[in-house]
C-alpha positions as CSV (number, residue, x, y, z in Angstrom):
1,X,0.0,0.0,0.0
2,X,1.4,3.6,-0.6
3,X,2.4,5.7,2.3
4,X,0.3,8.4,0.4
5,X,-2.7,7.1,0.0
6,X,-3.7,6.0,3.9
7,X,-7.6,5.3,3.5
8,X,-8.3,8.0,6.5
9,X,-6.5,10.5,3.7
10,X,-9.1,9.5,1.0
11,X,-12.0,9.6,3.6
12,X,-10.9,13.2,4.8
13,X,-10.9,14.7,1.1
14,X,-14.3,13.1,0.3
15,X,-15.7,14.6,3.8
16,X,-13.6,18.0,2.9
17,X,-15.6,17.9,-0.7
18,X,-18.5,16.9,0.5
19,X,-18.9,20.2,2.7
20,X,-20.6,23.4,1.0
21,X,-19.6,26.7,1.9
22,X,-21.7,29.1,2.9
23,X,-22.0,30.9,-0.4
24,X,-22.9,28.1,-2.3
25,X,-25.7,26.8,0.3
26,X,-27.0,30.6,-0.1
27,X,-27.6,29.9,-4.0
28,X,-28.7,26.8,-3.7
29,X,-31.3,27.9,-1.5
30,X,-32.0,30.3,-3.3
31,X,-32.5,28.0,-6.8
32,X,-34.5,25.6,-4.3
33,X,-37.4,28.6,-3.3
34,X,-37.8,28.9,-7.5
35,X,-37.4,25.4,-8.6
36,X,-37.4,22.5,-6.1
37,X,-36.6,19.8,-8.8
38,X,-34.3,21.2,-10.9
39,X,-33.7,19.2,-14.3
40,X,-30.3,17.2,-14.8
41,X,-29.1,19.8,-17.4
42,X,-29.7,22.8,-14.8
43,X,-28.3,20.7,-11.9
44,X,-24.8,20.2,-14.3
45,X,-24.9,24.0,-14.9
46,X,-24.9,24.5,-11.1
47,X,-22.6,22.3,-10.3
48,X,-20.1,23.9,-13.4
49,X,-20.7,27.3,-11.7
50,X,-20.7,26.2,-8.1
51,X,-17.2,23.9,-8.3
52,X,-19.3,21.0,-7.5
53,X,-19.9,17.3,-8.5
54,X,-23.5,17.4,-10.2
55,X,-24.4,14.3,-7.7
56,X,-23.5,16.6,-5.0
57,X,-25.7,19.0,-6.5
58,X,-28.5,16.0,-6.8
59,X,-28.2,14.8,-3.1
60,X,-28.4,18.6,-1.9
61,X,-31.3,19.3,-3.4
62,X,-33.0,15.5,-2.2
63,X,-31.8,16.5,1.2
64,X,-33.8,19.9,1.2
65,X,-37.1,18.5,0.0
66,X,-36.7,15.8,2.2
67,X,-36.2,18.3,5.2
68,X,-39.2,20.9,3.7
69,X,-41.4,18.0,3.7
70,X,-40.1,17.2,7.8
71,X,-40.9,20.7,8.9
72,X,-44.2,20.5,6.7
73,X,-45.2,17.8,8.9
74,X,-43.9,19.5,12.0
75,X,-45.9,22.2,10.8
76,X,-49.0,20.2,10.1
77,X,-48.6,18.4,13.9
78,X,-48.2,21.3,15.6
79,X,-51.5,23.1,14.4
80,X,-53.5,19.2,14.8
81,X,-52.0,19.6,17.9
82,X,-53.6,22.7,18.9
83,X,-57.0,21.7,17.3
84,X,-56.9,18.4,19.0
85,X,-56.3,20.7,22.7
86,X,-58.8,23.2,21.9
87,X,-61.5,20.1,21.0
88,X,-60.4,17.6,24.0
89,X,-60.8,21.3,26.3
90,X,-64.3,21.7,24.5
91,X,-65.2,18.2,25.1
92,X,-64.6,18.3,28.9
93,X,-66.2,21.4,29.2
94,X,-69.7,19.8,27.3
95,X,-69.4,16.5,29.3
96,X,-69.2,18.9,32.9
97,X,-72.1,20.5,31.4
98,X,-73.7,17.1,30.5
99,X,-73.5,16.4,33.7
100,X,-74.9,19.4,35.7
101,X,-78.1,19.1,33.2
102,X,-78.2,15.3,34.2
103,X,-78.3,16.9,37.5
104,X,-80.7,19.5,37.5
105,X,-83.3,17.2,34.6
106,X,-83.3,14.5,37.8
107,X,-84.0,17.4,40.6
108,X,-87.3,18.3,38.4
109,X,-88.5,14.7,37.9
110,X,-88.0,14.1,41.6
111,X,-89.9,17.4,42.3
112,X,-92.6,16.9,39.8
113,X,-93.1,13.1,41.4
114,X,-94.1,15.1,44.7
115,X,-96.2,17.6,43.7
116,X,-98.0,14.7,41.2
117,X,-97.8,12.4,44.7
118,X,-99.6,15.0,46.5
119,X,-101.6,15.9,44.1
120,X,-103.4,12.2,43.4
121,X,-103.8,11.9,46.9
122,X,-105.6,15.2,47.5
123,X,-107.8,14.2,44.7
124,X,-108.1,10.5,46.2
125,X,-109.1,12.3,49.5
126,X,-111.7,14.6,47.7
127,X,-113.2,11.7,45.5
128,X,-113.7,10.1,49.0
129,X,-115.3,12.6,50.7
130,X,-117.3,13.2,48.0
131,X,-118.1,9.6,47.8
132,X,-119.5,9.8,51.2
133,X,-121.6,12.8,50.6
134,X,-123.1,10.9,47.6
135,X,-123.9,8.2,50.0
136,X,-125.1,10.2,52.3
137,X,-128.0,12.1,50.1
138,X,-128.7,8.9,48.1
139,X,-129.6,7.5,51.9
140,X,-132.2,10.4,52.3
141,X,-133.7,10.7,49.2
142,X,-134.6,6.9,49.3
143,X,-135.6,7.2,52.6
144,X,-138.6,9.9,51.8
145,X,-140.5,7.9,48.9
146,X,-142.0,11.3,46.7
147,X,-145.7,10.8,45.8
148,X,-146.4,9.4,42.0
149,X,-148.6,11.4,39.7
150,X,-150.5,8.0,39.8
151,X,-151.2,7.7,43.7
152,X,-152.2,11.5,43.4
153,X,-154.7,10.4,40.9
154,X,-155.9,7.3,42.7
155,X,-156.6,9.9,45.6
156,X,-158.7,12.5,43.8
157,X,-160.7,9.1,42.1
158,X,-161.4,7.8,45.7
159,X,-162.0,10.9,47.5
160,X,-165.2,12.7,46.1
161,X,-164.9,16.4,44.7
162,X,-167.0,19.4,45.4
163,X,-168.4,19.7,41.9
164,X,-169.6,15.5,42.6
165,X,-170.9,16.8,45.8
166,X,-172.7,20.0,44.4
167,X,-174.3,17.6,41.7
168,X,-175.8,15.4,44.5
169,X,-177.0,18.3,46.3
170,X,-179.1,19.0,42.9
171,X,-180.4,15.4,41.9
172,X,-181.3,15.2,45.8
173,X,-183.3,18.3,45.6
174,X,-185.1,17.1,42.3
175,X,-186.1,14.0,43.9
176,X,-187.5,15.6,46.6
177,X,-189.4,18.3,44.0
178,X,-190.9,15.4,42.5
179,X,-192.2,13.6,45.2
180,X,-193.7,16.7,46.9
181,X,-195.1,17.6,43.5
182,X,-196.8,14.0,43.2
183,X,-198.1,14.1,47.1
184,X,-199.8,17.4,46.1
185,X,-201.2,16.0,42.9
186,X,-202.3,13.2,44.9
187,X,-204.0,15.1,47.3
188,X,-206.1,17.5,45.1
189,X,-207.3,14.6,43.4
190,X,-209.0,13.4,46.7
191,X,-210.2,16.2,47.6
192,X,-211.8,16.8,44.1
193,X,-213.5,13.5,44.5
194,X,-214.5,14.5,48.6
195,X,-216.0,17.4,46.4
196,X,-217.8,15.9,43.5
């Protein structure tokens, strides 16, 4: 093996070459923001004007895109990220609120069971007493039996009326008429004969 050529050497000089200096990073960044994949006859010309290999000029440029696309994704995390904090604050702010409604919805079906409670019993209570008051008049009425039409009728058929009574009066005094009317025809028919 030559003494010159120790394979450290040769890996030093390819390191050494493979470093850009800061003036040709600036215009290669500066190619990159107007053309991010540069053909193979521009990469050559940049590479002629830059004192570089075009590979090197190849692998610089798939090392930028490949870093662009990191921060893109960076980028892209960081505002999920802050989406994904402002939802999960959201969501436990709706789920304390879903559960003070829970809450409050079970105090007004426990309230509205009492006051319904209450309520069926005072009307239970009311029906009762009204039951008994039903009884109670139902008892009296049956116990005082109203006159029919038909008993009153029965009553004025048995018992005789004035105008019955007047008639009687009349026919009576007819009958008597008569028979006084016959005993004096009777008589002045004797006494004719005594007479004649």
């Amino acid at each position: 093996m030559d003494p010159g050529t120790h394979p450290l050497s040769s890996i030093q000089k390819n390191a050494y070459k493979r470093r850009f200096t800061d003036e040709q990073i600036k215009f290669l960044e500066f190619m990159f923001e107007s053309e991010s994949r540069p053909e193979s006859r521009v990469k050559q010309q940049l590479a002629s004007e830059l004192g570089l290999e075009p590979r090197q000029v190849a692998i610089w440029f798939q090392n930028r895109r490949a870093r662009l696309k990191t921060k893109q994704i960076e980028k892209e995390y960081s505002i999920l990220k802050a989406s994904y904090d402002v939802l999960a604050s959201s969501f436990e702010s709706l789920k304390r609120e879903k559960q003070s409604l829970i809450i409050q919805l079970q105090k007004l079906k426990n309230r509205h069971v009492k006051q319904h409670g209450s309520r069926n019993c005072g009307n239970q209570l009311r029906g009762s007493r009204d039951g008994r008051f039903e009884n109670k008049d139902t008892g009296s009425e049956s116990k005082e039996k109203p006159s029919s039409p038909l008993d009153g009728n029965e009553n004025e058929e048995n018992r005789p009326s004035s105008d019955n009574n007047s008639r009687n009066t009349v026919n009576m005094r007819e009958e008597i008429d008569i028979l006084n009317h016959t005993e004096q025809t009777d008589n002045s028919s004797q006494w004719w004969e005594f007479w004649s």
